[in-house]
N, C-alpha and C positions, 0 to 999 in steps of 0.2 A: 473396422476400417475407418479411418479418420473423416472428416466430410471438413472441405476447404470452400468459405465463404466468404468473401471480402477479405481475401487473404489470412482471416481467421481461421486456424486450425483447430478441429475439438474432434478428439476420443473418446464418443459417449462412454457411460458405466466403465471407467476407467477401474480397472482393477478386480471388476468384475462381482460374482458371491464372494471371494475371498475380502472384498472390502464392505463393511456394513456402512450405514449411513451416519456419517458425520463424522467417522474414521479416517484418520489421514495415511495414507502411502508413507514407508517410510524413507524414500527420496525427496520426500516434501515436510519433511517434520524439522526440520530446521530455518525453512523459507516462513517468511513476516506474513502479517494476519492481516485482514483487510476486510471493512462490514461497513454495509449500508442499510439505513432503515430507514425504508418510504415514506415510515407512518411520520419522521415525524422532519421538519424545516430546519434549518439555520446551518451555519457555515461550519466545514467540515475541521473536525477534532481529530490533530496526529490521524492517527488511521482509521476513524469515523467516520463514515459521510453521513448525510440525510440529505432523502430529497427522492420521489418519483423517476425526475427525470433532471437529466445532466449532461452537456457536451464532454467531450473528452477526447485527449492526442495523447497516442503514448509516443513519447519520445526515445523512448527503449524497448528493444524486444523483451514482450514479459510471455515468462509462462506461469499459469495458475492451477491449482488444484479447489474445483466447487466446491465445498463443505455443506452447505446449504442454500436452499431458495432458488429464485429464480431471475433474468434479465433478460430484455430482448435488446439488440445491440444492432442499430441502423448505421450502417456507413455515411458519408457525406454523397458518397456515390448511388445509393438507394438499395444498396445488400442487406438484408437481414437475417442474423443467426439466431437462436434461441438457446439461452446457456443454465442449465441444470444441475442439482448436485451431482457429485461424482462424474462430471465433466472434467476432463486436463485439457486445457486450453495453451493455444499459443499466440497471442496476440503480438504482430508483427511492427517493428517502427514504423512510426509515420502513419498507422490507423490513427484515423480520425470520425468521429462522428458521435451518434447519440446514445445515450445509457437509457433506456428505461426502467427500473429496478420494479418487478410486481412483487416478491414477497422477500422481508429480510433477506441479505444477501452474504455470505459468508466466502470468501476466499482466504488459499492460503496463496503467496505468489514469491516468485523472485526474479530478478531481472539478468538479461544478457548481453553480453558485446562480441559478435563473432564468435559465439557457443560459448563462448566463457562467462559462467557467472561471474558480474558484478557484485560486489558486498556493499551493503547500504549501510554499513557501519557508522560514520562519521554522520549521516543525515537521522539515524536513529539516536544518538549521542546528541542534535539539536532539540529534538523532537521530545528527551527526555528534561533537559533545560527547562522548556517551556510551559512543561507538562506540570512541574513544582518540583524538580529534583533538589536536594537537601543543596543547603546554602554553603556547606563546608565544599561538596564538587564543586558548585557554583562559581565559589571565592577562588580553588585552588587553578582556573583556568584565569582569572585576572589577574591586572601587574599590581604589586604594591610599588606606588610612589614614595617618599619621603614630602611631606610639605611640612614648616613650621607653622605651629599654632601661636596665639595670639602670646602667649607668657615665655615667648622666640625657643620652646621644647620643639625637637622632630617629633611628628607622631605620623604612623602608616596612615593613610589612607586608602581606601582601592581606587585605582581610576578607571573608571568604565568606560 
């Protein structure tokens, strides 16, 4: 039976002995990856975090599947849930409040809009940019201008 906490929904042992640990559902084998590791500081990488502890608003309804580890998740209103592998979670818009992460944290998630998945397509297409995606993707999204060079030849340039 589900257990509703700060509007937070979770289904412990999601899937039951039919799922082993670190196994994913396969309704969730396509939803993006998402890890935190306590042990160690600095500002979060694409889908990386570090850090303990961290505020956080989801601004979309996500639900997750736990792959690993553990988190205790305090509201801004003083609820607290405790979230586990093989936990399916549905964290609702508009949660807000605090991550604690106690040991590596492994999800897989995806997001919602009035029960419709959202596709985070285009923001994983940025995320790859930045990441070092090859310079040929890179160029083929810029405009080639025409400018003259100094000997009055057109030559391309990219304009970024």
């Amino acid at each position: 039976m589900p257990t509703t906490k700060s509007s937070i929904i979770v289904i412990p042992n999601f899937g039951g002995r039919r799922l082993s640990p670190g196994q994913t559902p396969k309704k969730c084998l396509d939803w993006g990856t998402w890890d935190c590791d306590p042990s160690r500081e600095g500002p979060p990488k694409g889908k990386h975090a570090y850090g303990k502890s961290f505020p956080w608003v989801f601004d979309m309804e996500e639900k997750a599947y736990i792959l690993e580890g553990s988190a205790v998740l305090t509201s801004d209103d003083g609820e607290v849930i405790k979230l586990v592998a093989k936990d399916m979670v549905t964290f609702p818009k508009g949660w807000s409040g605090r991550w604690d992460v106690e040991s590596f944290f492994k999800k897989k998630y995806a997001f919602f809009n009035k029960g419709e998945r959202v596709d985070e397509s285009s923001e994983e297409e940025s995320e790859e940019e930045s990441d070092g995606a090859s310079d040929d993707k890179i160029n083929e999204k810029r405009k080639i201008v025409e400018e003259p060079d100094e000997t009055d030849q057109k030559v391309k340039k990219p304009k970024v």
